[in-house]
C-alpha positions as CSV (number, residue, x, y, z in Angstrom):
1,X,-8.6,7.3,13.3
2,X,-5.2,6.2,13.4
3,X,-4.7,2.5,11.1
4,X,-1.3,2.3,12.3
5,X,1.3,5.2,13.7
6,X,4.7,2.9,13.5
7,X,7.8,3.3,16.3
8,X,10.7,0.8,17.0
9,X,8.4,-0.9,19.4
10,X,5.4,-1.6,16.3
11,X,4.3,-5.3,15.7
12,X,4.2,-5.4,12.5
13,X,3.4,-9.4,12.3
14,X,0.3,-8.4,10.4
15,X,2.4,-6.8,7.7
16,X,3.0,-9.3,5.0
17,X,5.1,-8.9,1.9
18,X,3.3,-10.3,-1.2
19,X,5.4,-10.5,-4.8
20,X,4.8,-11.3,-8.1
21,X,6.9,-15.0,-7.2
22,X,3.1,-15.7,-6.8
23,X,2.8,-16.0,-10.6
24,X,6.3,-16.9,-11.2
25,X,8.0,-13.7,-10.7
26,X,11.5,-12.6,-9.8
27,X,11.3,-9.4,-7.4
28,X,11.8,-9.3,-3.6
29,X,9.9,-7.0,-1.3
30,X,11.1,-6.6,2.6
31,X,9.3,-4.9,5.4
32,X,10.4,-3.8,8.7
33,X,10.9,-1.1,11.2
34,X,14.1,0.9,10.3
35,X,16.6,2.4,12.8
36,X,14.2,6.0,12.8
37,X,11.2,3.5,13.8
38,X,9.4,4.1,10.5
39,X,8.1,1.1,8.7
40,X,10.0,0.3,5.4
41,X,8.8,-1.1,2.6
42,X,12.0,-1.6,0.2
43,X,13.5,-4.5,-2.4
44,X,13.7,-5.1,-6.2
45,X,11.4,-5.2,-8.8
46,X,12.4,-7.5,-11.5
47,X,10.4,-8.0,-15.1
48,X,11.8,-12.0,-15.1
49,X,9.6,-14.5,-15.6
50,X,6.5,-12.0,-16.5
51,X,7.1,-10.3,-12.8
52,X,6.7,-6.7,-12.4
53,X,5.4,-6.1,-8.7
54,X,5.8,-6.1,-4.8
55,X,3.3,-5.3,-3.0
56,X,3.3,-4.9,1.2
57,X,-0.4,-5.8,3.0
58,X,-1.4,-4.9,6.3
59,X,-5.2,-7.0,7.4
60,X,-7.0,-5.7,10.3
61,X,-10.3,-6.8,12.3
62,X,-13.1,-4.6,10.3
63,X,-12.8,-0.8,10.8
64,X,-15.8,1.4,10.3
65,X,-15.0,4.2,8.5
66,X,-18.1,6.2,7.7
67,X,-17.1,9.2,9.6
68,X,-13.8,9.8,7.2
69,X,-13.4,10.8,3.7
70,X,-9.9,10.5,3.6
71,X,-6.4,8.5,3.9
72,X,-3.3,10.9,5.3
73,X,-0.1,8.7,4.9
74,X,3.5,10.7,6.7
75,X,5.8,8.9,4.3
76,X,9.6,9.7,2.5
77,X,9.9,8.2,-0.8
78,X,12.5,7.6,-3.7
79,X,10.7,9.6,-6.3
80,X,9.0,6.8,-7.6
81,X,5.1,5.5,-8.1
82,X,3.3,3.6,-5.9
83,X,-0.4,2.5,-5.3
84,X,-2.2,2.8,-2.4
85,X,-4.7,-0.2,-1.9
86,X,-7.7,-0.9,0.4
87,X,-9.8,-3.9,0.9
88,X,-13.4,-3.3,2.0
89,X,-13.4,-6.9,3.0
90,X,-10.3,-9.1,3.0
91,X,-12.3,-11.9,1.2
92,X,-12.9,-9.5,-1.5
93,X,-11.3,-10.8,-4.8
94,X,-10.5,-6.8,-5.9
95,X,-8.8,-3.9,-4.0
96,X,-9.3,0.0,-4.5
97,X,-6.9,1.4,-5.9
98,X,-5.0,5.1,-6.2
99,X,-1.2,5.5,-7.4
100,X,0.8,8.5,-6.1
101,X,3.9,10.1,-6.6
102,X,6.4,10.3,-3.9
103,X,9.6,12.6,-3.9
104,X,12.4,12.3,-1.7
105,X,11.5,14.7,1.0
106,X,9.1,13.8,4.3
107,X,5.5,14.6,3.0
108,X,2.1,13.9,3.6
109,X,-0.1,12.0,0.9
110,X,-4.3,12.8,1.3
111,X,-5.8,9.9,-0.9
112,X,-9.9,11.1,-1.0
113,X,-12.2,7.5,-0.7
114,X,-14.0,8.9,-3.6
115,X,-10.9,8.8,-5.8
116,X,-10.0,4.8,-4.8
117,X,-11.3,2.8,-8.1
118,X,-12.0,-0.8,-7.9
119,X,-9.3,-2.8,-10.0
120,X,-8.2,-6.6,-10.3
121,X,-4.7,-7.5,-11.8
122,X,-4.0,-3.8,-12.7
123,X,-7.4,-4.0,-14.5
124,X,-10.1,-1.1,-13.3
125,X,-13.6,-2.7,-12.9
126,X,-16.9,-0.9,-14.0
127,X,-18.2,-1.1,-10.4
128,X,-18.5,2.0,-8.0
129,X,-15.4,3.7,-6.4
130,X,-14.4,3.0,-2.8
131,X,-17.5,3.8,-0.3
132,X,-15.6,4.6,2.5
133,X,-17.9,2.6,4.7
134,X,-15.4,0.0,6.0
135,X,-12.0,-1.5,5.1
136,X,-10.0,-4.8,6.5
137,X,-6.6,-4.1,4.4
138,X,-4.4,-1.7,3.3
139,X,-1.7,-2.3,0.9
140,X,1.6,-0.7,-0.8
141,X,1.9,-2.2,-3.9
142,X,5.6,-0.5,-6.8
143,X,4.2,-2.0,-10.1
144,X,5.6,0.6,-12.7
145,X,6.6,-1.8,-15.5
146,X,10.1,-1.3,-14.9
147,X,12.7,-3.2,-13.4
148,X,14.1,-1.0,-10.4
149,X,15.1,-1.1,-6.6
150,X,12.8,1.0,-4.5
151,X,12.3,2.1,-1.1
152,X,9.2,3.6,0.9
153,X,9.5,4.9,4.7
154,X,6.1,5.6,6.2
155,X,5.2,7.0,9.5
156,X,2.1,6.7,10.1
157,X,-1.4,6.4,8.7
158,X,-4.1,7.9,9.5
159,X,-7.8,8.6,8.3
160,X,-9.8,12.3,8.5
């Protein structure tokens, strides 16, 4: 199942940028579809005012995802961590959580369900791990406790 495969045509309306200004933060986050037609997640971090995040969420009608096991995101990245986040329900107050490492070279990242852990503010919660049963948002969230300009070109995503 394909969650979303991005081109220069891609409506990415749904994308939404969501930064630590929410708590009185400093750093910037942008989205959009580059000249290659990849989305781009890219901006500044900043550690003013107790800020340390940017995060990118895409919401989506409910998708059940029993059949998979896994996330396959086609990305390029700046050699930096990020998390990947999913939202069983959108109304939930937690997301699942994984952080990967990217380098700068085109590669595939497999994130295994059973390996997303529920979390809340950057806290892990002693519930269950992801159930893979349904999701309604995905997320790219650079949190890394450092002040730094990033960047994050994805292709596509895709569950197996």
């Amino acid at each position: 199942m394909t969650l979303f495969d991005f081109d220069s045509k891609s409506d990415i309306s749904n994308w939404k940028i969501v930064d630590d200004v929410v708590m009185g933060g400093r750093s910037k986050g942008n989205f959009k579809i580059n000249d290659a037609g990849n989305g781009f997640f890219f901006g500044d971090v900043s550690l003013e005012n107790n800020g340390g995040f940017s995060m990118v969420q895409y919401r989506f009608d409910t998708k059940k995802t029993d059949p998979y096991s896994k996330v396959c995101i086609k990305l390029k990245g700046d050699g930096k961590t990020y998390q990947f986040r999913i939202k069983e329900n959108d109304s939930d107050y937690y997301s699942y959580v994984v952080s990967f490492d990217t380098s700068k070279d085109w590669e595939t990242i497999e994130i295994p369900f059973k390996n997303m852990y529920p979390a809340f503010r950057g806290r892990k919660l002693d519930t269950p791990n992801f159930s893979g049963k349904q999701m309604e948002m995905i997320a790219f969230l650079i949190g890394n406790k450092n002040a730094e300009v990033f960047n994050l070109e994805i292709e596509n995503i895709v569950l197996k």
